[in-house]
N, C-alpha and C positions, 0 to 999 in steps of 0.2 A: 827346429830350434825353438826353445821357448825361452823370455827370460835373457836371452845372449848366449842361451845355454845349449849346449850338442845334448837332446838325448835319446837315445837307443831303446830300444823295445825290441825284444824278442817273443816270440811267443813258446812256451814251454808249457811240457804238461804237468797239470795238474792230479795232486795225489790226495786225496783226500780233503779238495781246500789248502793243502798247500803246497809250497812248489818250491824246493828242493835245489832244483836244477838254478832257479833265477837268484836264489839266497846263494848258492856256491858260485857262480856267474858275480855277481856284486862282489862278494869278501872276495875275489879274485883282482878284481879291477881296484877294492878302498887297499888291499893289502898292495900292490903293484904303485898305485897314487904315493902312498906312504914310503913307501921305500924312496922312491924316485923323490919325494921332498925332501925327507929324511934326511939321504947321500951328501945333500947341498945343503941343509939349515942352518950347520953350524958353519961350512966356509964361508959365508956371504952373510954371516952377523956383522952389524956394523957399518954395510956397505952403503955408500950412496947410491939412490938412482942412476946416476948414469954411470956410474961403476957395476951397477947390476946390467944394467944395459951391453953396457961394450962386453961383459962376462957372456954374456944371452949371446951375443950377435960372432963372437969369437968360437964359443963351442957351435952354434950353427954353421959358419964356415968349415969348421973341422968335422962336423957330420954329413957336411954338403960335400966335400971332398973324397970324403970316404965311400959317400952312397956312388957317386960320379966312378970313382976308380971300379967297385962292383960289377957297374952297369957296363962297363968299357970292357971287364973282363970277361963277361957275359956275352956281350956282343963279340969279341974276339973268339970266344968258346963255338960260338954259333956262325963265326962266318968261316971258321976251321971245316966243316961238313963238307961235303961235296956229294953231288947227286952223280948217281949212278945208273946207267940205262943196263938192262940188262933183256935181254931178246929173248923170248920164251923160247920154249925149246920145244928145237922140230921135229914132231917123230918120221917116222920113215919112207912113213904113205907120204907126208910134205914134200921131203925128200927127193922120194919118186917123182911124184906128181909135179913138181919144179922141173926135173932133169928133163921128163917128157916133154915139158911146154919148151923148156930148150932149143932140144934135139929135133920139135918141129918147126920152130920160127926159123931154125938155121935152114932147114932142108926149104922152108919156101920161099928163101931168098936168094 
């Protein structure tokens, strides 16, 4: 954080002295910023602070709600499995060599 500010640093290569990658990387994130103001400038012309406020704290409820149902269904997705033991399988010599220890523990009792 510098400033109050979140920022990010990636490391990207460099082509000639410039870098491609982090110029598309950035206009990714101002064009994303923009929209995202954009959507809402013109409904909240006008508005009071605490009208912006309870608008802010109303859509976060309704995105808290959403991410929660998500997460519920996930978990419900995920306690759906069930584990399955499965017994490798016994070739014949096993087989045998089972019956034999059998058929002598019986005869020395």
């Amino acid at each position: 954080m510098e400033d109050g500010k979140i920022i990010l640093r990636k490391v990207t290569r460099s082509y000639y002295g410039y870098d491609p990658e982090a110029e598309d990387i950035e206009s990714n994130i101002r064009m994303f910023e923009s929209g995202i103001l954009d959507s809402d400038s013109e409904s909240v012309k006008g508005m009071s602070p605490e009208e912006l406020r309870k608008l802010a704290f109303d859509r976060y409820v309704v995105d808290r709600e959403r991410r929660s149902k998500l997460r519920a269904e996930k978990d419900a997705k995920r306690s759906n499995h069930r584990t399955i033991r499965i017994e490798p399988a016994r070739d014949n010599y096993q087989k045998a060599k089972d019956a034999l220890r059998k058929a002598v523990s019986c005869e020395d009792s």
